[in-house]
C-alpha positions in Angstrom: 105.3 53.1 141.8 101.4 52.7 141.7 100.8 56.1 143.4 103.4 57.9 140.8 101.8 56.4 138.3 98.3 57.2 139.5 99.8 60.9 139.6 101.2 60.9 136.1 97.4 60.2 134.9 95.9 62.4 136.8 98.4 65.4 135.7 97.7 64.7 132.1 93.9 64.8 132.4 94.2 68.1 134.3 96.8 69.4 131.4 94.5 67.4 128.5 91.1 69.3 130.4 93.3 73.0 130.3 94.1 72.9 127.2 90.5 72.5 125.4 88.7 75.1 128.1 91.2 77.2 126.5 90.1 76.9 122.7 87.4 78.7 121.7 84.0 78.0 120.3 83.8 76.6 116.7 80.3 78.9 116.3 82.3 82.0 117.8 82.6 85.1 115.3 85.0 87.6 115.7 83.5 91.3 114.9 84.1 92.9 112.0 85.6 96.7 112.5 83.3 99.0 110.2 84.2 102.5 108.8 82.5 103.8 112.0 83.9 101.8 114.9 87.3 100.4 113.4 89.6 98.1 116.6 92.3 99.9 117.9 95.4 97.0 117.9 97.4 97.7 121.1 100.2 95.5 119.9 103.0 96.9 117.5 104.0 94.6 114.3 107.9 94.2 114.3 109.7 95.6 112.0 110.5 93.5 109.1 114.6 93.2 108.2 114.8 94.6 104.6 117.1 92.8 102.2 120.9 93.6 102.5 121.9 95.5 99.5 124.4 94.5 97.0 127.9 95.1 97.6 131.2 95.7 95.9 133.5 93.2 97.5 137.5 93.0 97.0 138.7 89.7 98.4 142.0 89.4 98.5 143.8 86.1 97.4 145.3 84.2 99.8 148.9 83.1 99.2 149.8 80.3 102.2 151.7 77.8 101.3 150.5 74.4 101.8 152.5 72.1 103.9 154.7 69.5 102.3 154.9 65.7 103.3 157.7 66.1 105.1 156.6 69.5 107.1 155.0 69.7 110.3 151.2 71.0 110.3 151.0 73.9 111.8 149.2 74.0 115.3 146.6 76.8 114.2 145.1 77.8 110.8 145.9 81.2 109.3 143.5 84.0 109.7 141.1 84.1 106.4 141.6 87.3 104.3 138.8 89.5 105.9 136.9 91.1 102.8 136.7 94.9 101.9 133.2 95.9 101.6 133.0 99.2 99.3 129.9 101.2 99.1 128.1 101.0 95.9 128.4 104.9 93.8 125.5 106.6 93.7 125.6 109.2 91.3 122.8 111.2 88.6 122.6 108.9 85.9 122.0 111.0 82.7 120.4 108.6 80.5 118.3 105.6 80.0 117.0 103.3 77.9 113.7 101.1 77.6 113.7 97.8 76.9 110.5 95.9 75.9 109.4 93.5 78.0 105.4 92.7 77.5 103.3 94.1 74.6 99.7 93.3 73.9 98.0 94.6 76.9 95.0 96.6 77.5 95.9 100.0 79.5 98.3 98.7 82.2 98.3 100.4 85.4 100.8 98.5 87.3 103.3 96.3 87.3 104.6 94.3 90.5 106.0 90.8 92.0 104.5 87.9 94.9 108.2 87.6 95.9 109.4 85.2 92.7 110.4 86.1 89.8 106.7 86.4 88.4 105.5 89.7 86.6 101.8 90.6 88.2 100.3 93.2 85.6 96.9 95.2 86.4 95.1 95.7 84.0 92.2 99.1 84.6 89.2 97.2 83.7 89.7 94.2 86.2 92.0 91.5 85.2 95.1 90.8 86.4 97.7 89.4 84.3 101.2 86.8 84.8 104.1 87.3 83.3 106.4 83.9 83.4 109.6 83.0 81.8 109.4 85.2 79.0 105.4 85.1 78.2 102.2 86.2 79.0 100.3 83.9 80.7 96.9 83.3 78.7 94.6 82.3 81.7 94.6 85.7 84.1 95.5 85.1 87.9 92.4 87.2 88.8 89.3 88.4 86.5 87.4 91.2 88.8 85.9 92.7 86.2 82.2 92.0 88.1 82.9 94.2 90.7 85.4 96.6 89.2 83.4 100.0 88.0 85.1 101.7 85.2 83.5 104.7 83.9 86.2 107.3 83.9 90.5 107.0 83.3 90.9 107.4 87.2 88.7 104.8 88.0 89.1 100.9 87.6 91.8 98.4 89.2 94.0 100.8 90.7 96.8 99.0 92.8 97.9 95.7 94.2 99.8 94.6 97.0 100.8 90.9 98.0 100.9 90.1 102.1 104.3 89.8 103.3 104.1 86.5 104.1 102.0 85.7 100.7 104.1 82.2 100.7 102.8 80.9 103.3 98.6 82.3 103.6 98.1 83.0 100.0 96.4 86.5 100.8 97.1 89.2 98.2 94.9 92.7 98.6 93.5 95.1 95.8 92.3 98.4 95.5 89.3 99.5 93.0 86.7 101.9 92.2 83.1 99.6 92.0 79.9 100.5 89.6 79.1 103.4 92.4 82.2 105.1 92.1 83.5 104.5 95.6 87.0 103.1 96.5 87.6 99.7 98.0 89.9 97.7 99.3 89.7 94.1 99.6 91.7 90.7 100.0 91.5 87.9 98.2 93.2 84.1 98.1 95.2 82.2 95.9 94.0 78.5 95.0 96.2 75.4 94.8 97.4 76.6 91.4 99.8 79.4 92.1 99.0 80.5 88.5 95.4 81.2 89.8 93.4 83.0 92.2 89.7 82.6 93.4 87.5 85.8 92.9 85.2 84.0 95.2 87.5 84.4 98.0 87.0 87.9 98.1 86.5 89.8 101.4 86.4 93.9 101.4 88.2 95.6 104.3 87.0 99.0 104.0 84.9 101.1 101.3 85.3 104.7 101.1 82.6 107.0 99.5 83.9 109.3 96.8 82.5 112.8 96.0 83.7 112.8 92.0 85.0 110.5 89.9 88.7 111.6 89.6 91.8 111.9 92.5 90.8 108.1 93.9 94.6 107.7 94.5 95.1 103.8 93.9 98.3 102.9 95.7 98.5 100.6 98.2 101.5 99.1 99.5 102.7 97.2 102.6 105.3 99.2 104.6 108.4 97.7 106.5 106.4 97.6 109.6 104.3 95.1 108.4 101.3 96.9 107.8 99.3 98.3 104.4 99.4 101.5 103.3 96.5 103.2 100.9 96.8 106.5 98.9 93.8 108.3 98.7 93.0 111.3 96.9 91.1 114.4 98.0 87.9 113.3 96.1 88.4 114.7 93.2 87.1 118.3 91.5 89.5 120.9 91.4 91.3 122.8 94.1 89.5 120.1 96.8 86.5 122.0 97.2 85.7 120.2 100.4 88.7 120.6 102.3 89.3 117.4 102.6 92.7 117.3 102.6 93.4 119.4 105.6 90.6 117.1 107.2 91.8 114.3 108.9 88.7 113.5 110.1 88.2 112.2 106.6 89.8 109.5 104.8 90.1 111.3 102.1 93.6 113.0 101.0 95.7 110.9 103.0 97.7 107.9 103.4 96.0 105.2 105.1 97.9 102.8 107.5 96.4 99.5 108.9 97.1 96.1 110.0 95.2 93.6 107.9 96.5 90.3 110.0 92.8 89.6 111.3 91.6 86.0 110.1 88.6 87.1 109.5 89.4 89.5 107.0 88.6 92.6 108.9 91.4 95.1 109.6 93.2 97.0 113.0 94.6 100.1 113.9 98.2 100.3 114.7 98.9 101.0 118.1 101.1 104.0 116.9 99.3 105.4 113.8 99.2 108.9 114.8 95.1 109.8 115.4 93.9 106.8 117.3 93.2 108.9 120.7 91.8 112.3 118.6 87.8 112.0 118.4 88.0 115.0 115.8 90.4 112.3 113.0 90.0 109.4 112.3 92.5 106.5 113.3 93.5 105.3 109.7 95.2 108.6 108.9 98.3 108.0 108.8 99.6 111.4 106.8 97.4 113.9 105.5 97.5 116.9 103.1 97.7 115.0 99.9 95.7 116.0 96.6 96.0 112.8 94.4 98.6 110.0 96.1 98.9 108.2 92.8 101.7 106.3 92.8 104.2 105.9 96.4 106.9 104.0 96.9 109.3 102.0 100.0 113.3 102.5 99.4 114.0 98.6 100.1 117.4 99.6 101.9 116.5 102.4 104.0 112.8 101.8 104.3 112.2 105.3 103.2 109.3 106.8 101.4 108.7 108.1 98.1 105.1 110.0 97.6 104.6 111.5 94.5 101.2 113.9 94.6 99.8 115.0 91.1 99.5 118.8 91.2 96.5 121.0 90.3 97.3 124.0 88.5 101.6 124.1 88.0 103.4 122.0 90.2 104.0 118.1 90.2 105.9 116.9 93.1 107.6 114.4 94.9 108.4 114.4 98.7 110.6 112.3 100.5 110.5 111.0 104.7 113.2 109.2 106.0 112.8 106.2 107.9 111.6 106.9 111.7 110.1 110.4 110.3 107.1 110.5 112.9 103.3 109.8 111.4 100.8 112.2 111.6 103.0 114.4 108.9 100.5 117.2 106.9 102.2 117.5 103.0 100.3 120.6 102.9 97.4 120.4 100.1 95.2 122.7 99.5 97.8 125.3 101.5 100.3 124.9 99.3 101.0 123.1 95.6 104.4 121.4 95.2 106.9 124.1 97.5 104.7 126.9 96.7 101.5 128.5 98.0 98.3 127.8 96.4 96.3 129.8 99.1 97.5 133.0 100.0 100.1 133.7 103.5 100.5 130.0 103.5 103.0 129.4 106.1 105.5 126.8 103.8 107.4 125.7 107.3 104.6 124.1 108.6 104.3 121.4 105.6 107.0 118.6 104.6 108.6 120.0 101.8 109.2 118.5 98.0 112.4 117.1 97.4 111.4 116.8 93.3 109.1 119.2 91.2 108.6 120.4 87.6 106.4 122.9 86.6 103.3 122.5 83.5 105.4 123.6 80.8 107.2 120.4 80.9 103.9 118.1 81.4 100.7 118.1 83.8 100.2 115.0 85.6 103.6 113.0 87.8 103.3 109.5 88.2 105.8 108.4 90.9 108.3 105.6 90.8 111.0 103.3 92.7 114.6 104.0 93.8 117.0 101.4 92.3 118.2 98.8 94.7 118.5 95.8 92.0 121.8 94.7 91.3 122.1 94.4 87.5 122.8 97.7 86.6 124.5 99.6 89.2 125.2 102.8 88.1 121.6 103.2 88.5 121.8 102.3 92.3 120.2 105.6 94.3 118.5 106.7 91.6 114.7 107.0 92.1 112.7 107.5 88.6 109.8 109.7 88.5 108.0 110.4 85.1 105.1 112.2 83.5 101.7 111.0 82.4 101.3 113.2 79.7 104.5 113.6 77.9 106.3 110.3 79.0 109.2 112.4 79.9 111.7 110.3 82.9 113.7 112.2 85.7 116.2 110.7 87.9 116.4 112.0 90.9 119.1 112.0 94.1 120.0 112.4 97.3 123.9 114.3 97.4 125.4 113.6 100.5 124.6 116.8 102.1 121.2 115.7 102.2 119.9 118.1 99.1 118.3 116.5 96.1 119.2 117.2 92.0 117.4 115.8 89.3 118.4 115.4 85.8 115.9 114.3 82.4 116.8 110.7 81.9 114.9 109.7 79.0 112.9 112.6 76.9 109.4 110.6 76.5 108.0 108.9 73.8 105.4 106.7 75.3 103.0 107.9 78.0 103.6 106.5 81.3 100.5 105.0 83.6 103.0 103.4 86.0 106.5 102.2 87.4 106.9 98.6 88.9 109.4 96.4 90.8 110.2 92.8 90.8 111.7 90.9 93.4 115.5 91.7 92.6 114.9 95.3 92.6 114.8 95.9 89.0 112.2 98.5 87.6 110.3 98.8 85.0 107.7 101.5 83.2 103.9 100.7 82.2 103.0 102.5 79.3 99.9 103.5 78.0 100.8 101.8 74.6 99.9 98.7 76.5 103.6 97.8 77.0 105.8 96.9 80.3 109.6 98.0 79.4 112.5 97.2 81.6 114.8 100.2 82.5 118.4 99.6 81.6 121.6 102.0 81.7 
């Protein structure tokens, strides 16, 4: 017993000993990836399970009798009525309406949720905003109006985008232009109030340089995978005078895709974005050929995306890839404008095609939205809304089942529209430039 016991000791200092060789060093640093020299992650996130949709379900009623007292139980239990799932309609919805929501803000660029039923509202010049249970919150979550630079209407706090697992770490990222112009993107921390967040706790991930002052994009979003996803624009001017968006080598006119899990608020590169072993692009690039990314969107059911790509001189468009589409995909700026050539013998095959586009006799700028997946109003359900900055005008647009797309004019516009957003149950909403958030209803 003496010698098993001498054993037992001896086996737990050896397993005690192991275990603290393997921590690290308090004073250790891990390095931080710069634009030049970003880490290549070799390990793939997991696909995150999107919410299952609503469904239409039949039940029907079951009509067993119940056993009397002087009856026998039965020996087994009847088989519960199995319910009939139906698929919910999607069909072209011909109107809308828009319901007032918020009021009182100053220019409104976005609207979206930290997985409750919170409204977070950007505001252009820096602050962020809560609605809650019906009001505006008078104390912002977030004032970054110190570093936010604001000298032209495509410049400011462009986009926010809360970390999938924002319950639990509290991180929540931001895009902005600062007082030289150039894009960033940085994460930040809530404090113990969930009503608050610490502008000290800033940390930038990346900054980009940009040419002009217009096409900064402003989108960023975190995909199913797991991992963020940044809209940039071509860098501004007209007709992208510096190629950039047939230049994957820059990180300009693209979408951006990176894993922004690093504690020390640095960022990766996904082990399958599509440019990580070409020395001539750089390993962000996710998709290329864009001219000004404003607004893109994640269908919550199918994990699709939604890009809509403000046109220069006559096209607005939206294009559409399904789920699994492989990265690396060219949407064919400065080649081609919407479906149609903007240089000349522009090959249209070699690009990812439009599914949506309007011409500038019926407005000049498109500012993309959501596809319905909520579950209050489902003759909406597979409708995605796109609208127009300048005249306000709505479209719904949608997928028939032979895998074409129609679109019909929803609501006519009477406000200007800066923005769509999405809360947590799916239900959308329009920013407007009135300062207003309205809620889109049947």
């Amino acid at each position: 017993m003496r010698k098993f016991f001498i054993l037992l000791v001896s086996f737990t200092l050896l397993f005690l000993a192991a275990c603290q060789a393997s921590e690290p060093e308090a004073t250790a640093v891990p390095p931080e990836p710069t634009l030049g020299n970003p880490v290549i992650n070799t390990a793939v996130a997991a696909t995150n399970t999107p919410p299952p949709p609503p469904v239409i379900t039949d039940e029907t009623a079951s009509n067993t009798a119940q056993p009397t007292a002087t009856e026998a139980p039965p020996t087994e239990l009847p088989p519960s009525p199995t319910p009939t799932v139906t698929p919910i309609p999607e069909n072209l919805v011909s109107s809308i309406r828009l319901e007032p929501v918020v009021s009182g803000l100053t220019q409104p660029l976005y609207v979206t949720h930290a997985f409750d039923d919170r409204l977070f509202i950007v505001e252009q010049d820096g602050l962020i905003k809560i609605f809650q249970d019906g009001a505006l919150l008078p104390t912002p979550f977030i004032d970054l109006t110190e570093p936010v630079g604001y000298n032209s209407n495509e410049q400011g706090l462009l986009g926010l985008a809360f970390h999938p697992n924002y319950q639990e770490n509290g991180y929540f990222f931001v895009d902005y232009t600062d007082l030289n112009g150039r894009t960033n993107i940085a994460r930040y921390r809530v404090t113990d109030d969930p009503n608050v967040a610490d502008p000290s706790s800033g940390q930038i991930l990346l900054t980009i340089p940009q040419p002009f002052e217009n096409h900064n994009g402003g989108m960023i979003a975190f995909g199913p995978d797991g991992y963020l996803y940044i809209g940039m624009g071509d860098g501004g001017s007209q007709g992208d005078p510096q190629n950039n968006g047939q230049n994957p080598g820059t990180l300009l006119g693209s979408i951006l895709r990176l894993d922004v899990d690093s504690a020390d608020g640095s960022y990766t590169i996904p082990a399958d974005n599509p440019f990580i072993n070409d020395a001539n692009a750089r390993p962000e690039v996710w998709g290329y050929g864009l001219r000004n990314p404003w607004r893109f969107s994640f269908d919550r059911l199918t994990d699709a995306m939604f890009i809509a790509d403000v046109g220069q001189n006559t096209w607005e468009e939206v294009s559409w890839l399904a789920a699994g589409t492989p990265a690396g995909q060219n949407f064919g700026w400065n080649f081609m404008e919407s479906n149609h050539c903007y240089r000349a013998n522009c090959d249209p095959e070699s690009f990812v095609p439009a599914i949506f586009e309007y011409d500038h006799t019926l407005g000049c700028s498109i500012t993309g939205g959501y596809i319905y997946r909520g579950e209050q109003f489902l003759s909406l359900y597979g409708n995605y809304f796109a609208a127009d900055f300048c005249t306000g005008t709505i479209w719904g647009v949608i997928q028939n089942p032979d895998g074409s797309w129609q679109s019909n004019v929803v609501n006519p516009g009477v406000i200007g529209i800066n923005s769509f957003g999405e809360d947590v149950n799916g239900e959308l909403y329009v920013v407007a430039r009135t300062g207003e958030i309205f809620h889109i209803q049947p």
